[in-house]
Backbone as CSV, one residue per row, in Angstrom:
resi,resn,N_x,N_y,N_z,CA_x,CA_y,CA_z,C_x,C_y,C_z
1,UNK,-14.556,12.652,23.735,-13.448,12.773,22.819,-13.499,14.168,22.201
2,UNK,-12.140,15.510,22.337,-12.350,16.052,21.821,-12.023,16.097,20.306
3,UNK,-12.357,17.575,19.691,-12.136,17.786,18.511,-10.357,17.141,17.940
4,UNK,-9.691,17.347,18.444,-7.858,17.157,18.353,-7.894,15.683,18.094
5,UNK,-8.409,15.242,19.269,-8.158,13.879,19.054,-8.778,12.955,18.205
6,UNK,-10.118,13.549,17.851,-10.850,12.456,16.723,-10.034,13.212,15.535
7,UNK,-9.163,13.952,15.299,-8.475,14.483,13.829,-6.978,14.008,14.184
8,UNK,-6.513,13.563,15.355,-5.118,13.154,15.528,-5.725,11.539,14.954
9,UNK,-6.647,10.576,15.659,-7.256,9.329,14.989,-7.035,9.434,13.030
10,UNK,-7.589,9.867,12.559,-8.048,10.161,11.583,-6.428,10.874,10.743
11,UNK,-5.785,11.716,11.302,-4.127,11.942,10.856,-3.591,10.282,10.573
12,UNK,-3.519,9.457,12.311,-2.742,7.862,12.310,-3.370,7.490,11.167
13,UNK,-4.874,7.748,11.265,-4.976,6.307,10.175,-4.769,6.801,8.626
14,UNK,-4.883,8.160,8.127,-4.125,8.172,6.724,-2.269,7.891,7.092
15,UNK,-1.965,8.304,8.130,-0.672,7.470,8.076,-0.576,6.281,7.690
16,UNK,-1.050,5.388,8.187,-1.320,3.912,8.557,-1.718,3.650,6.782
17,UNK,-2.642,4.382,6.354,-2.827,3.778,5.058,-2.037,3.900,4.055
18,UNK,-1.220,4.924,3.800,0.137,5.745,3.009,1.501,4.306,3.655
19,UNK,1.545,4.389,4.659,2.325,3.493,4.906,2.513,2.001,4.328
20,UNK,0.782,1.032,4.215,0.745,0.298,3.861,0.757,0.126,1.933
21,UNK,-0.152,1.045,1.755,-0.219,1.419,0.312,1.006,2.018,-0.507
22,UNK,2.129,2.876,0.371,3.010,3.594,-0.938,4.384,2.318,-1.181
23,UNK,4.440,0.918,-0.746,5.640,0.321,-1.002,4.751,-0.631,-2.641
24,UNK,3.275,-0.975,-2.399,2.930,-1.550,-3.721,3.036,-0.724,-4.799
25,UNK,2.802,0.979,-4.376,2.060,1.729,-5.836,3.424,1.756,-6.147
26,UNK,4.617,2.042,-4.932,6.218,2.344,-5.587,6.271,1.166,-6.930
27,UNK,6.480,-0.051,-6.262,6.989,-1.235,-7.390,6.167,-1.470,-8.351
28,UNK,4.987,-0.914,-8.006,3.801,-1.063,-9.685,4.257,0.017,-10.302
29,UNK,4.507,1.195,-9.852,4.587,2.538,-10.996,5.845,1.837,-11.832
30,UNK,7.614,1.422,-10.939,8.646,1.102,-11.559,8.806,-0.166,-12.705
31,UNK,7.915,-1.374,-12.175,7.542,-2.244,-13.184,6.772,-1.676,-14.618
32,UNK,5.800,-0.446,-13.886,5.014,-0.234,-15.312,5.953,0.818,-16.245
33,UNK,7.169,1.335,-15.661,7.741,2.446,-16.348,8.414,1.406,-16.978
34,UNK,8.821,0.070,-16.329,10.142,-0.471,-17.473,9.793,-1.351,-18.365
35,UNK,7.707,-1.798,-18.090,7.803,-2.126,-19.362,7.233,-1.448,-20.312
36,UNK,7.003,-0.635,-20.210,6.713,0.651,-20.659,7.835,0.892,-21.832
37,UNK,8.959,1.165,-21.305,9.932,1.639,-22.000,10.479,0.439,-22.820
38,UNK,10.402,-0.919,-22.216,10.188,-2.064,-23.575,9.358,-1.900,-24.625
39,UNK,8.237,-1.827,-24.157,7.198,-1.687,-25.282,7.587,-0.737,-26.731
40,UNK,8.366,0.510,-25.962,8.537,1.637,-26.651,10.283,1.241,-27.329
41,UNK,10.199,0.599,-26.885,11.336,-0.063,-27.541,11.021,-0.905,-28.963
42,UNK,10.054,-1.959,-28.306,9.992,-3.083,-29.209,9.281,-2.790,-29.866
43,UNK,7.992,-1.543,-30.003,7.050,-1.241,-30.429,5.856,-2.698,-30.138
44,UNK,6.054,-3.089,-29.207,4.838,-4.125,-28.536,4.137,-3.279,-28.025
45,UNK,2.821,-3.436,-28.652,1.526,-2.136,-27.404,0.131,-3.442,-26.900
46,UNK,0.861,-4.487,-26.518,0.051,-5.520,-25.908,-0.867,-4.796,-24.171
47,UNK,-1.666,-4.861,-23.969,-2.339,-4.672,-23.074,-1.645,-5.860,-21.432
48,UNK,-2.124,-6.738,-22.052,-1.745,-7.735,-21.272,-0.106,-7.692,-20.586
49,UNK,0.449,-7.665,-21.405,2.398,-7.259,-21.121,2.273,-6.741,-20.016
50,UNK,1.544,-5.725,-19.426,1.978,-4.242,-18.560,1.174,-4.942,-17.458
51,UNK,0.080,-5.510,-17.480,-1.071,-6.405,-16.620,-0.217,-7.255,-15.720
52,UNK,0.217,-8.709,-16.342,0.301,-9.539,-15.849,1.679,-9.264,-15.100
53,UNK,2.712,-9.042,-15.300,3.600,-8.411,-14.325,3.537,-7.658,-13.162
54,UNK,2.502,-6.666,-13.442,2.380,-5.847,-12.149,1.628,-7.033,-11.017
55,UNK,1.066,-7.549,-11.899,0.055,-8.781,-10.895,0.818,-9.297,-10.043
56,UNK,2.019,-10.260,-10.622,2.792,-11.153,-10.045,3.619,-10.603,-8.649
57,UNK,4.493,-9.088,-9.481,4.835,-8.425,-8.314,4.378,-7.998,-7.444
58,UNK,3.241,-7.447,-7.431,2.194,-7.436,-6.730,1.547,-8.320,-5.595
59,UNK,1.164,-9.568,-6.027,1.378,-10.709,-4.903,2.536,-11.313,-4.551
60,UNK,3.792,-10.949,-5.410,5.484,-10.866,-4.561,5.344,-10.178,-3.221
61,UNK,5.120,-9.119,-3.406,5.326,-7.686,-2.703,4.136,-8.859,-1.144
62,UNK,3.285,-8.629,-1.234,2.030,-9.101,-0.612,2.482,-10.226,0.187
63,UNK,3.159,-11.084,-0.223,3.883,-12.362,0.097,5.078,-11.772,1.314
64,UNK,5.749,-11.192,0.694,7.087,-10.696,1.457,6.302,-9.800,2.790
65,UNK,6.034,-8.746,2.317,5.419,-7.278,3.043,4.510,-8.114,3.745
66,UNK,3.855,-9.085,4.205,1.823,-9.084,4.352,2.650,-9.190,6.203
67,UNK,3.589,-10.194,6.740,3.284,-9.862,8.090,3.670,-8.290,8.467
68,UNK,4.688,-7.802,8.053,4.858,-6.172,8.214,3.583,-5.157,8.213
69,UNK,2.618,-5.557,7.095,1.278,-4.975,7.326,0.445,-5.202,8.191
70,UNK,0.296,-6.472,8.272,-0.742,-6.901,9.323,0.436,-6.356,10.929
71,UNK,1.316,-6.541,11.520,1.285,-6.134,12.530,1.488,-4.176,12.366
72,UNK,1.436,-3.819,11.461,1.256,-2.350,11.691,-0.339,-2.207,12.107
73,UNK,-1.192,-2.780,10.866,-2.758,-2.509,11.330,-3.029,-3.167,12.894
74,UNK,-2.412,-4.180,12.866,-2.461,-4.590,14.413,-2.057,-3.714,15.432
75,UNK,-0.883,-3.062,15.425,-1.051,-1.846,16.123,-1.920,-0.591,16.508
76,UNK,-2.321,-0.520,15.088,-3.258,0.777,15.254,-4.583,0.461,15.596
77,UNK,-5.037,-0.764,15.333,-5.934,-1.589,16.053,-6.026,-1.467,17.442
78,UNK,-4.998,-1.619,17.888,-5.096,-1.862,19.591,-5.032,-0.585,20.281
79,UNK,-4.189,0.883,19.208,-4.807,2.017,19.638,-5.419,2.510,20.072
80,UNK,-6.270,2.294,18.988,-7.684,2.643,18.738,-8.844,1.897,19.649
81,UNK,-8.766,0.365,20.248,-9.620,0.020,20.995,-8.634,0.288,22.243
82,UNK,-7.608,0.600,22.570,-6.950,1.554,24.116,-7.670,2.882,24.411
83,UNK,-7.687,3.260,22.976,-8.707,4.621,23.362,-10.035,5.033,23.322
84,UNK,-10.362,3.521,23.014,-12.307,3.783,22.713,-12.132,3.060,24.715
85,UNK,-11.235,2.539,25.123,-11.994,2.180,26.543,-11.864,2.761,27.778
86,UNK,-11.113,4.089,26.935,-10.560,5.441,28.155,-12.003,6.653,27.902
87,UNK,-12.340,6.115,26.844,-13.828,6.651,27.126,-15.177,6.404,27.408
């Protein structure tokens, strides 16, 4: 394996991880900005408020998204053992 290709591996898989990771951090940052801006509204500075929401959406997101993830890693899975058996 040359040099290119163990850094083209290693390119897919921060793809692969940006891919799976930027649709949760999106809907956690937007949940935490709006209750955020409640808080700053209501002057509520509860800890918990900003917590338990992101949670829920969070295993929303996980619920909806999880076969879309799993067959992406499943892809890059089978890549990756296509090209460990060409060597």
């Amino acid at each position: 394996m040359t040099q290119g290709e163990v850094l083209g591996v290693f390119q897919e898989a921060m793809l692969v991880a940006i891919k799976l990771a930027s649709p949760l951090l999106v809907v956690s940052i937007v949940v935490g900005l709006i209750i955020a801006i409640f808080q700053a509204a209501t002057q509520i500075h509860e800890q918990t408020l900003t917590f338990v929401p992101k949670i829920l959406v969070i295993a929303l997101m996980l619920i909806g998204l999880g076969s879309w993830m799993i067959a992406i890693l499943t892809d890059f899975v089978n890549q990756l053992f296509t090209m460990m058996a060409t060597i």
